[in-house]
C-alpha positions in Angstrom: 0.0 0.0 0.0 1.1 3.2 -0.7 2.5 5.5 2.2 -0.1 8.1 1.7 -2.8 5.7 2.1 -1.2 4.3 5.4 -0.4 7.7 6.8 -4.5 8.1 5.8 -5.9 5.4 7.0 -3.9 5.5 10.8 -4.7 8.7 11.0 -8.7 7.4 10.5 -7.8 4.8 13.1 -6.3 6.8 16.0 -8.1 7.1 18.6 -11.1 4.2 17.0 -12.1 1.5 19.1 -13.6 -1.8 18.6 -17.1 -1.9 20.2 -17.2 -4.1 23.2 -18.8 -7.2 22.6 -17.0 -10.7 22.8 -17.4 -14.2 20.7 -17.9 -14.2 16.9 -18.7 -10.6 16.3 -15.6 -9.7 17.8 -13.7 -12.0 15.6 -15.4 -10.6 12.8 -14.8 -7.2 13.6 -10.7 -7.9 13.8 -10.8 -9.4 10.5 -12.8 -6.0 9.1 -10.1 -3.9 10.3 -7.1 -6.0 9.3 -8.8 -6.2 5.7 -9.0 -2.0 5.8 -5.0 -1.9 7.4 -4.2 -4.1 3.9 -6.1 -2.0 1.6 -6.3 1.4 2.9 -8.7 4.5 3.0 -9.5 5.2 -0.5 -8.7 8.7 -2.5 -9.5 10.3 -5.6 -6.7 8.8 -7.5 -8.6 5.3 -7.0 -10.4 4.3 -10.0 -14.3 4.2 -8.8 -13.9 7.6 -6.4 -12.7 9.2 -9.7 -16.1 11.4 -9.9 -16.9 11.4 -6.1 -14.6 12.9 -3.3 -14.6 10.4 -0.2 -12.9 13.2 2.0 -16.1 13.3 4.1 -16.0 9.6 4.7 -12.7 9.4 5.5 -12.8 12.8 8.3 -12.3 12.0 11.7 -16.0 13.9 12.3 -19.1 14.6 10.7 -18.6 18.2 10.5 -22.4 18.8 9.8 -25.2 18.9 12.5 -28.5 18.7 10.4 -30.1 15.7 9.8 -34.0 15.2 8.8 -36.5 12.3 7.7 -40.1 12.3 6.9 -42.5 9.8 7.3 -43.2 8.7 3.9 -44.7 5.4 4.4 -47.3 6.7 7.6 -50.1 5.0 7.4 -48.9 2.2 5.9 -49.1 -1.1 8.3 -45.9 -2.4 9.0 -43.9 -3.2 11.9 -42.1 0.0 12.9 -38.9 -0.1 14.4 -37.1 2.8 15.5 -33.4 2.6 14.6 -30.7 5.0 16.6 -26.9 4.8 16.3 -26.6 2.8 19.3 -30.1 1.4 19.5 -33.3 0.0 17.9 -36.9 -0.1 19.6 -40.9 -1.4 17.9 -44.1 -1.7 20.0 -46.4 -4.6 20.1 -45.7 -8.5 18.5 -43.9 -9.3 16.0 -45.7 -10.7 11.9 -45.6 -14.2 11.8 -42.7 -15.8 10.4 -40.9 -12.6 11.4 -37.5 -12.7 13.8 -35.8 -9.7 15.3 -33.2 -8.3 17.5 -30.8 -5.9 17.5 -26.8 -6.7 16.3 -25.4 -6.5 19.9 -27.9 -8.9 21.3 -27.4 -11.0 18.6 -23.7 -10.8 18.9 -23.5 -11.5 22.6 -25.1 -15.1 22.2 -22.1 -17.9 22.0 -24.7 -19.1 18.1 -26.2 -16.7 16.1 -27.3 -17.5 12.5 -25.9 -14.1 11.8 -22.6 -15.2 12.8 -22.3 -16.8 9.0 -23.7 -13.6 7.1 -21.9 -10.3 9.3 -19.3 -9.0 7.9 -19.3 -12.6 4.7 -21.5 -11.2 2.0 -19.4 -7.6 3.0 -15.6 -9.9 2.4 -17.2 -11.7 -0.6 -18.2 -8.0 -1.5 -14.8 -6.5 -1.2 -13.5 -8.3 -4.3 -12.3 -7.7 -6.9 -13.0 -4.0 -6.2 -12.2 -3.1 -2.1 -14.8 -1.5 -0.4 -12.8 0.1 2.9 -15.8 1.7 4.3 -17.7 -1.0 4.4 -15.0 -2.7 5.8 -14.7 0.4 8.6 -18.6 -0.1 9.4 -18.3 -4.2 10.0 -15.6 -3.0 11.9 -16.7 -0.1 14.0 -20.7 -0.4 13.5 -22.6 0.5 16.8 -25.6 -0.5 16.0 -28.1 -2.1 13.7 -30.4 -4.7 13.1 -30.8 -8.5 12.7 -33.7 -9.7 10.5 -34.5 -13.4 9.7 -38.2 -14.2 7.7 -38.9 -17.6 7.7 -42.2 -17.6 5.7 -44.1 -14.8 3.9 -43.8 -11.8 6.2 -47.5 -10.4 5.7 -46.5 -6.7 7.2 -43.4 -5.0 5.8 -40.7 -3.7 8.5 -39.7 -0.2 8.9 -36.5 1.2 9.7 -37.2 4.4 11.1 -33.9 6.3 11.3 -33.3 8.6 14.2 -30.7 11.0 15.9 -28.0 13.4 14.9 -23.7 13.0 14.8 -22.2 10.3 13.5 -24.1 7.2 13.0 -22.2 3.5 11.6 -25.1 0.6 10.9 -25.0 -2.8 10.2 -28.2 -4.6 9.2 -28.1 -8.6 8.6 -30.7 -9.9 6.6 -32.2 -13.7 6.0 -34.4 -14.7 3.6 -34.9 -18.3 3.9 -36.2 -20.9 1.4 -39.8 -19.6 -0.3 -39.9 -16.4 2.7 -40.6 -13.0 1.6 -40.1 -9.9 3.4 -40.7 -6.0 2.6 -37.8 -4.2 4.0 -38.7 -0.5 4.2 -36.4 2.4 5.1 -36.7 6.5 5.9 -34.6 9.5 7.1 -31.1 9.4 8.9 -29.6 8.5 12.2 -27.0 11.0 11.7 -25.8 14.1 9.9 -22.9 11.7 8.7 -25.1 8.5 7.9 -23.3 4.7 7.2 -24.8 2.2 6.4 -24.2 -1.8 5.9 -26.8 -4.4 5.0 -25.8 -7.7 4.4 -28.6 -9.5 3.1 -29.4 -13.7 1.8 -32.0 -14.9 0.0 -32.2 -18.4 -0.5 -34.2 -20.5 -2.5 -37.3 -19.0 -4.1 -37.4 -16.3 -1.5 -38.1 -12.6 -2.4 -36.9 -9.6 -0.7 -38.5 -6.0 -2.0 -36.6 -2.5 -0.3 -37.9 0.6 -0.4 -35.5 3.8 0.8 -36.7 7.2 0.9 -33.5 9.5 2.2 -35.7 12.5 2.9 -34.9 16.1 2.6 -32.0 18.0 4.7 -29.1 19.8 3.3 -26.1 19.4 5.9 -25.6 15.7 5.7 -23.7 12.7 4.2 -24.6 9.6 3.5 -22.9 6.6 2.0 -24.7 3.2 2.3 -23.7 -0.6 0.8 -25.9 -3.0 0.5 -25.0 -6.3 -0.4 -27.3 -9.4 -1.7 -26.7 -12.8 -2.5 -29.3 -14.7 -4.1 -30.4 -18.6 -4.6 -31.8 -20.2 -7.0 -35.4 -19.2 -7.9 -34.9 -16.0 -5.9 -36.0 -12.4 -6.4 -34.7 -9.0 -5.4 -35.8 -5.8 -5.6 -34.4 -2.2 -4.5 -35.5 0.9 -5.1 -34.0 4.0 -3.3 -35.5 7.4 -3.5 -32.9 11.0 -2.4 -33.6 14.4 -2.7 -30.5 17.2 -1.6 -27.7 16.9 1.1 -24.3 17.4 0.4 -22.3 13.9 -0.2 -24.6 10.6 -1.0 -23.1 7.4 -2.4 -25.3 4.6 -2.6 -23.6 1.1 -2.8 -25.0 -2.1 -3.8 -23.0 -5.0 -5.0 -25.3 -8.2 -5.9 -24.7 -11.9 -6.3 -26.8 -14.0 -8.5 -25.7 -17.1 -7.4 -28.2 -19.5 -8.2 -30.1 -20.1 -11.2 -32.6 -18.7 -12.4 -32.4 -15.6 -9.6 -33.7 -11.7 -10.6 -32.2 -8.4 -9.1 -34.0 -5.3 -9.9 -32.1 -2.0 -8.7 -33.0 1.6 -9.5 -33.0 4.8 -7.9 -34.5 8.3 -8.6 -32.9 11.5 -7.2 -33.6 15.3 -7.8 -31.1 17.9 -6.2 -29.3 21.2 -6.6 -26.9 23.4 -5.1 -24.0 21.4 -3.7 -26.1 18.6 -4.1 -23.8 15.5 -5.0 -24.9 12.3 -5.5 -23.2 8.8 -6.4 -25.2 5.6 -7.4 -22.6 2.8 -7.6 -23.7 -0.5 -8.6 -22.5 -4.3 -9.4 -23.9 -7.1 -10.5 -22.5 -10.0 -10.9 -24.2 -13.4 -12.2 -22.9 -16.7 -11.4 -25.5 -19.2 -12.7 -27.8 -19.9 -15.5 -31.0 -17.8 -16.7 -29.9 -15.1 -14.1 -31.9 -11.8 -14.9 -30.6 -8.0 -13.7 -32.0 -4.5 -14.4 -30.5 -1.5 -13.0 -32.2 1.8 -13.8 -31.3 4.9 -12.5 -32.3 8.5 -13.1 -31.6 11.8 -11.6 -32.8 15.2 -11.9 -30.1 18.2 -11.3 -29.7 22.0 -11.9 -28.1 24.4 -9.8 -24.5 23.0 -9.9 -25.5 19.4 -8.6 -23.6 16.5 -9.6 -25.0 13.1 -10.4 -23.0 10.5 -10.6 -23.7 6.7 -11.7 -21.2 4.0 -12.0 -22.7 0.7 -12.7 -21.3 -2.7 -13.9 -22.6 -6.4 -14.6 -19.9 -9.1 -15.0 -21.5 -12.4 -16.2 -18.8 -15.5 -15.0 -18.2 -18.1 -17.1 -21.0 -20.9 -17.5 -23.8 -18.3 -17.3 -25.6 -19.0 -19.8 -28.9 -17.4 -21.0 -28.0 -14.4 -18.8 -30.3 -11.3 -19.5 -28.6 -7.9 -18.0 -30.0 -4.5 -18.2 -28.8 -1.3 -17.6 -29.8 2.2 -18.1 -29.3 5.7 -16.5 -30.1 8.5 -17.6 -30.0 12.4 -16.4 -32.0 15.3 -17.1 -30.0 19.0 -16.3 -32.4 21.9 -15.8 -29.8 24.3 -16.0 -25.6 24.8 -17.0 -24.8 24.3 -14.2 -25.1 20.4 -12.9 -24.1 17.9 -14.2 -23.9 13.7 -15.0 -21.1 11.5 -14.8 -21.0 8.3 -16.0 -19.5 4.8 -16.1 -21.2 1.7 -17.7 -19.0 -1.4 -18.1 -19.8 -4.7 -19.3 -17.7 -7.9 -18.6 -18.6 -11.3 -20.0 -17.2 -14.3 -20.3 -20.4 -16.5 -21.4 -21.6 -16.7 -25.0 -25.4 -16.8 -25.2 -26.2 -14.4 -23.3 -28.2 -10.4 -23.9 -26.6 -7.8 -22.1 -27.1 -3.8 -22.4 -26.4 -0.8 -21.2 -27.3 2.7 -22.0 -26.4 6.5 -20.6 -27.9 9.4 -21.7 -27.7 13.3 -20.4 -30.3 15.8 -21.4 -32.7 19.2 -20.7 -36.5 19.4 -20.9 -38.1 18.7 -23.8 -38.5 22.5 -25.1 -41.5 21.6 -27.6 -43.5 18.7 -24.6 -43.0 22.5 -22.3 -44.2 24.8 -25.5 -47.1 22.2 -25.5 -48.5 22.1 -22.3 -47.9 25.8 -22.1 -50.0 26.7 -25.0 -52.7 24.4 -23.0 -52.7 27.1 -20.1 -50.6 25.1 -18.2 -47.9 27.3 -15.8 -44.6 27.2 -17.0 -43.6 25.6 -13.3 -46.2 23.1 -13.2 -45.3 22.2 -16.6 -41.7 21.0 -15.7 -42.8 19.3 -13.2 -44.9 17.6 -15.2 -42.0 16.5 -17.2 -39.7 15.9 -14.6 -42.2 13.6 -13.4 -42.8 11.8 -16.6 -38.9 11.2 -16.2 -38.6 9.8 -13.4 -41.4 7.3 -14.1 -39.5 4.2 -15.4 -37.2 4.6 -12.4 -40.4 4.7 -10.1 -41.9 1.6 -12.0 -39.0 -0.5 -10.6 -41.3 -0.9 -7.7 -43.5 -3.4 -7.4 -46.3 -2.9 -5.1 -48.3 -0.3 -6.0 -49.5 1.6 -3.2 -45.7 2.3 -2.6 -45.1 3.3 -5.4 -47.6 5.6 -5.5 -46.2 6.9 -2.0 -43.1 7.5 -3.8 -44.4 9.3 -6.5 -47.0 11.6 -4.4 -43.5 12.4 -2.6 -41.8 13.4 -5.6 -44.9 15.4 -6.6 -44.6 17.1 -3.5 -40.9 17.5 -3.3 -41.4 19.6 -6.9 -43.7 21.6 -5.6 -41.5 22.4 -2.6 
């Protein structure tokens, strides 16, 4: 490693350390933070933080108070569970087929199932391209959840996120054999917000997500979410961001076994200092494996979107069918969309794509619904909204996504 990046990362380091906690979270934590020792803090000269500066995640402090949420999914019945850097807390019994507890508890029991998940799907992760602040947050994470389904889950959970500082989660989730669980998530436990969730879905089982990271200017964010998926098995994110300063969004996804499907998509609007970084990679390791990532963002005011998104179909993957598409719309000079598609394949019959595209509103769809009396205001909306749509469509059930886009509505309108 260079001496830049050691000089970085022990600087990080002083001072950090390990939570208490004994047994095989412990163990797990050491290896974390001999695997960030060995690879470092990463910098701008390192290929996939070439459009995204990871200064704030690598400062020894927030350096931001605000932090805000909004309670986009109220009224919706689900299991609400109230997540704190250091904490979690829900009312009343838990859905059928439905286990929970928080990481400490779980790690201060001699067996856990979670002992062969924390800190796994993050190593398996890590390669080929390192993910050091993941590795940090199996390392350091103060709190979090542990979530097993064992059969369809009829009421999704909520992670409500609440607090303000510096907040470092890990989230383990199990999906067993023909389960299903909706995993919803809202607002921030901190003004500097990290996240880990390591989630497995075995056999047949389907996992849907639903983030909302809700309005607030004076924060970052950077989340990872990893997945590995059976055979037969289904998953589905879908992550919804409007303003704050720094937000990368992480998610790195196995298709393991055959005949799994990963959906992953995003829709963000910001401006100002707004930056945001959707990284993605799929990988498929199986036969009849289908992906789709789709991604859009809407920017003006010197915001910066940023997506970098890969699928890498292994050898012996046969009838793989990869997707990928993002696309930005710039309401001014002054934002603007970076990009980074890749492709690797090493199968044969296989249909893979990928597309990027960077534009401004449609001038003559805006002279049209002008000349229909239409304001000029509620007629970009109108577009931006159009936009956004095959994003929002990633979602499955519909009375979520029409949450979502009732929020975005909203959002426009300020």
């Amino acid at each position: 490693m260079l001496p830049r990046k050691v000089e970085a990362t022990e600087a990080r380091l002083d001072g950090l350390a390990l939570p208490e906690g004994g047994g095989w979270l412990r163990a797990a934590r050491e290896d974390a933070l001999a695997r960030v020792r060995a690879v470092g803090l990463p910098d701008r000269r390192d290929e996939y933080w070439r459009y995204t500066d990871p200064a704030p995640f690598n400062a020894a402090a927030p350096g931001a108070n605000g932090a805000a949420g909004e309670d986009v999914f109220g009224g919706v019945d689900a299991l609400v569970v109230r997540v704190t850097a250091d904490g979690a807390s829900w009312d009343g019994a838990l859905p059928d087929g439905l286990e929970i507890t928080t990481l400490t508890e779980a790690g201060a029991a001699d067996i856990h199932w979670a002992r062969d998940l924390y800190g796994v799907l993050e190593a398996a992760g890590s390669r080929p391209v390192s993910r050091p602040h993941a590795m940090m947050n199996t390392a350091f994470a103060t709190g979090g959840v542990v979530i097993r389904a064992t059969a369809e889950v009829k009421r999704p959970v909520h992670l409500r996120y609440e607090g303000a500082g510096d907040a470092v989660l890990h989230h383990v989730v199990k999906v067993e054999a023909d389960a299903a669980l909706v995993l919803l998530e809202t607002g921030f436990a901190g003004a500097r917000h990290a996240t880990v969730a390591e989630v497995d879905v075995a056999a047949n089982g389907s996992f849907h997500h639903v983030r909302v990271q809700g309005r607030g200017d004076d924060r970052h964010a950077h989340t990872h979410l990893f997945g590995r998926l059976g055979e037969g098995a289904a998953f589905r994110s879908f992550t919804l961001s409007q303003n704050g300063t720094v937000m990368r969004n992480e998610a790195v996804l196995d298709l393991a076994g055959d005949d799994a499907l990963a959906h992953v998509g995003g829709a963000a609007i910001g401006e100002g200092k707004f930056h945001h970084d959707d990284t993605v990679f799929v990988t498929h390791g199986a036969l009849r494996g289908e992906s789709r990532q789709v991604f859009k963002k809407v920017l003006r005011s010197g915001a910066t979107g940023v997506f970098q998104g890969k699928i890498l179909v292994k050898e012996g993957a046969q009838k793989t069918d990869g997707y990928q598409i993002s696309q930005s719309l710039l309401l001014d000079d002054d934002a603007q969309f970076l990009a980074k598609p890749e492709l690797e394949i090493y199968a044969d019959d296989v249909a893979c794509s990928h597309g990027s595209t960077t534009g401004a509103i449609d001038e003559t769809a805006l002279f049209y619904l002008r000349s229909r009396g239409v304001p000029e205001k509620e007629a970009t909306d109108l577009l931006v909204l159009s936009f956004l749509a095959e994003a929002v469509e990633e979602i499955e059930e519909e009375d979520l996504r029409e949450r979502i886009t009732e929020t975005l509505a909203e959002w426009l309108r300020g």
